[in-house]
N, C-alpha and C positions, 0 to 999 in steps of 0.2 A: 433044743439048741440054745447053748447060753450066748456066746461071740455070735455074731452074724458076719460075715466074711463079705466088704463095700469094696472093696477094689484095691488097686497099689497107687501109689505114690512115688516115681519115679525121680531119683535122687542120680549127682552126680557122680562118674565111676571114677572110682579107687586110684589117685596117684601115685599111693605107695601102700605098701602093705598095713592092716591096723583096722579095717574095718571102721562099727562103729563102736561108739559106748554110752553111755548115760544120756539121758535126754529127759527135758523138762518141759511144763505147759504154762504157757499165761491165757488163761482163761478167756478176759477179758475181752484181748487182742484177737483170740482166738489164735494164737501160735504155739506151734512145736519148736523146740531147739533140740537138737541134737548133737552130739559130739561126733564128729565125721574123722575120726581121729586120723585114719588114713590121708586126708587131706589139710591136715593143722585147721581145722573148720569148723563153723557148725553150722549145720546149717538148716534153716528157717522153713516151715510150713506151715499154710495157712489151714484150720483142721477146722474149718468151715467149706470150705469149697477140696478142702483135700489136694492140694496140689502146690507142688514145691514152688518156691518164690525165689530167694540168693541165699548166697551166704558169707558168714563172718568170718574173713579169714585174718592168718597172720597169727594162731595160737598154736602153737608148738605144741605137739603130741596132747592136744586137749583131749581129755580123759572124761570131764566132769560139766553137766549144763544143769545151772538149777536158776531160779523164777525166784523173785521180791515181786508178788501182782502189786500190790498197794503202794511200793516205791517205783513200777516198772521199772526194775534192775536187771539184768542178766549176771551170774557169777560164773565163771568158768574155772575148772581145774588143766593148770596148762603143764602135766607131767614130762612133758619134754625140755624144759626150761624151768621148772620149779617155780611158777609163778602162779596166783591166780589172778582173772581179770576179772574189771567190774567194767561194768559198763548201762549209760541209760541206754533204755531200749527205744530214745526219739536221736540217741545219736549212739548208735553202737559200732558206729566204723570208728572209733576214740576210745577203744578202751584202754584203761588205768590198768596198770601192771603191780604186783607188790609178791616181797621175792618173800614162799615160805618155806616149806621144807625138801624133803628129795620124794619128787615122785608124787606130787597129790594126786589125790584119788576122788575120793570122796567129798561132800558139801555140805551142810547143815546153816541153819540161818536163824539168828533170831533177831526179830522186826523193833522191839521194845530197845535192846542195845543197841541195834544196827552192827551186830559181832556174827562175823562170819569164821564159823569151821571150816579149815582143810584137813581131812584125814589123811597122810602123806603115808604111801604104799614102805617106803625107805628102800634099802639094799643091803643085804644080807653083809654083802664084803665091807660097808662102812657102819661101823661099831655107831651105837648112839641115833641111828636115823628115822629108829621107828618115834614117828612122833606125830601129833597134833600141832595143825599152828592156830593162833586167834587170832582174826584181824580186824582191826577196829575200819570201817567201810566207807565213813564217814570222814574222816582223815586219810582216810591210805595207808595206814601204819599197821605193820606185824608189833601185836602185845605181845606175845607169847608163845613159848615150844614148848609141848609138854610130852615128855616121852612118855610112851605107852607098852606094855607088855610083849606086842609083836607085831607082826605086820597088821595095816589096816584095811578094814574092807568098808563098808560103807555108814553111813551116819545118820542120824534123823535129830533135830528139835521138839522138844515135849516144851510145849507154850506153858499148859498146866500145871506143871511143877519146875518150870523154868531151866531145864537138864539136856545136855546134847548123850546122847547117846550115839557109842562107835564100838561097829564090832571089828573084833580082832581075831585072825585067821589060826595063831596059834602060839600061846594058849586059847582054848577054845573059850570066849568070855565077851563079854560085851560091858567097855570101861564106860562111867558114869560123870560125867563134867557138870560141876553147875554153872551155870551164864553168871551169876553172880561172883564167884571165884574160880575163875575160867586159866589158874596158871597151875593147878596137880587134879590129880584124879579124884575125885571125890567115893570112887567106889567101882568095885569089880565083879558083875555077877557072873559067875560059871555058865556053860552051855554043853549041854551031854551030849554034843554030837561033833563032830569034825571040822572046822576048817569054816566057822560062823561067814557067811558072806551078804547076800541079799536082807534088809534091812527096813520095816515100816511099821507104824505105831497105832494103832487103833486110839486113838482118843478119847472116844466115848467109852471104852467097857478100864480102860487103863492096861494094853495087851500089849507087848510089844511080840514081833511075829518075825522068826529070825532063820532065814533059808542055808543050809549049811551043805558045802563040799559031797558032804556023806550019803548027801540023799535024802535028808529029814527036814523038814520044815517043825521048829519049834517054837510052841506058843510061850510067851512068858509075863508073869507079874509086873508088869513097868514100876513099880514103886520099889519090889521084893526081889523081882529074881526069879519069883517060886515059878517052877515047870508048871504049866498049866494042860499041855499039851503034844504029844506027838506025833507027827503023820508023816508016808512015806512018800515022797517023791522018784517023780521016773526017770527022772536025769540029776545031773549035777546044776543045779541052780546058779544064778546069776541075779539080776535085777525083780526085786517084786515092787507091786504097787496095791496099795488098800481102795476100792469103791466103798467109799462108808457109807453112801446112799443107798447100796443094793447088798451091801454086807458081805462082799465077796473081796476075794485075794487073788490075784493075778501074778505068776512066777513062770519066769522064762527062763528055759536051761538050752543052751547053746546044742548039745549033744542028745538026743538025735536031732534036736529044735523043733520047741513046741512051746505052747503056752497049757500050765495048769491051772484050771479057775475053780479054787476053793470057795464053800458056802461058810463063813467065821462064824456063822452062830449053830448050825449044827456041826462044823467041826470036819467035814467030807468032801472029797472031791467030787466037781459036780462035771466037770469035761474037762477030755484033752483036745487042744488043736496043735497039729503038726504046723511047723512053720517053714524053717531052711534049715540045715544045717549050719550051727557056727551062732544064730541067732540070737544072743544069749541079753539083748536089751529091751526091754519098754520105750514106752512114754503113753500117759492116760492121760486125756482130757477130761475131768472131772466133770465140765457144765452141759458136753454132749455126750459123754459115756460113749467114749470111742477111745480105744484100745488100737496103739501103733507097735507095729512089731517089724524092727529092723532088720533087713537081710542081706547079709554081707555080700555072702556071691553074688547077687544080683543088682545090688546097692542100689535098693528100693525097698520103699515100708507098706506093709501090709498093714492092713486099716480094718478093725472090726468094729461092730456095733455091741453095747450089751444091752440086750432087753431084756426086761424086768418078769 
């Protein structure tokens, strides 16, 4: 057994319909944030003692929670107002609003600019929305929309080649931004599978590892593009997260709800864990290697261990 199965985490129930979505870690702190979307929220866990603390409310249809440890920041994507928030994490009932595009989704961050990505979902009916925004984090100011080929799904920061990467759901591709000239697309690699979503980058080997609609988790060249790899998945993918300390890849697909934890250096599935129904988000705690798996209907997170 790879997850070790520690208990739940008993979170607050659903005002409205929406579940949860994306959730991030500060280490540090030892906190979980999660987007409680159902509740304009997010809300806080200590992933030390495993048990829910308050939460951040006041953010419209938030979509998106991502972590600056070394600024203690919080970024939110607030899809229901087209805003993202910043906020310090010693004073997070203030957060700063800054208006980007329709629908964000996605986050990306890079620490040297202090430029935060919104990957903005758009809407089909209004021409022109599929887009990226750039926001300068440090000022509060939107730099930049930079339309993009289709809708967005999720995004990552490559520190090492200084490049945000965002996949897009269709055409099936994942567009290339450099931090450095963060207002066009610097580059567009293909992806042979369907509907690119789930999104995370191996660092050390140069991998980026791209979970798609269709059922295929595909490996790729982060500098190239080039296929490196392809393997079948048993549902429709959502959220993944990389253990780069145990080498393993963690993909959660909502339908039947489960998590798959892949071995990334032989390339194989090494277990499935059934989850809920509907379950389709993470969040990893990198420093204790615990694995939270969000469950809608029950709205509480299931909490696993990886042991090595």
């Amino acid at each position: 057994m790879t997850l070790s199965f520690q208990g739940y985490v008993e979170l607050p129930a659903h005002a409205h319909p929406g579940g949860f979505d994306h959730a991030a870690v500060h280490g540090g702190l030892a906190r979980v944030y999660v987007a409680h979307t159902a509740n304009d929220a997010v809300g806080v866990i200590d992933s030390a003692a495993d048990r829910y603390l308050h939460s951040l409310p006041g953010l419209t249809g938030v979509a998106g929670a991502l972590v600056a440890e070394a600024e203690n920041r919080l970024f939110t994507s607030n899809r229901g107002e087209n805003t993202v928030g910043i906020m310090a994490l010693d004073a997070a009932d203030s957060a700063a609003r800054v208006a980007v595009g329709v629908r964000p989704n996605g986050l990306a961050y890079c620490p040297a600019r202090h430029l935060l990505l919104a990957a903005n979902v758009g809407d089909p009916q209004q021409p022109g929305s599929f887009t990226v925004t750039l926001v300068d984090v440090d000022k509060g100011v939107r730099l930049a929309d930079v339309p993009v080929a289709g809708r967005t799904r999720w995004t990552v920061y490559d520190a090492r080649d200084d490049v945000f990467f965002v996949n897009i759901a269709d055409p099936a591709q994942i567009a290339v931004i450099e931090a450095a000239r963060p207002t066009q697309i610097a580059r567009a690699m293909p992806v042979p599978a369907a509907g690119p979503h789930g999104l995370d980058l191996d660092s050390e080997r140069g991998r980026l590892f791209c979970a798609c609609d269709s059922k295929q988790l595909i490996c790729l060249a982060a500098r190239t593009g080039a296929v490196l790899q392809e393997l079948d998945l048993g549902g429709a993918p959502d959220v993944i997260f990389l253990n780069s300390t145990l080498r393993r890849l963690y993909v959660a697909s909502g339908d039947p709800g489960m998590i798959e934890v892949f071995d990334i250096e032989a390339m194989r599935l090494i277990e499935t864990v059934m989850t809920e129904k509907g379950a389709h988000t993470l969040a990893f705690d990198a420093q204790r290697s615990k694995v939270y798996a969000f469950l809608p209907e029950t709205h509480r997170a299931a909490v696993y261990l990886d042991k090595a």
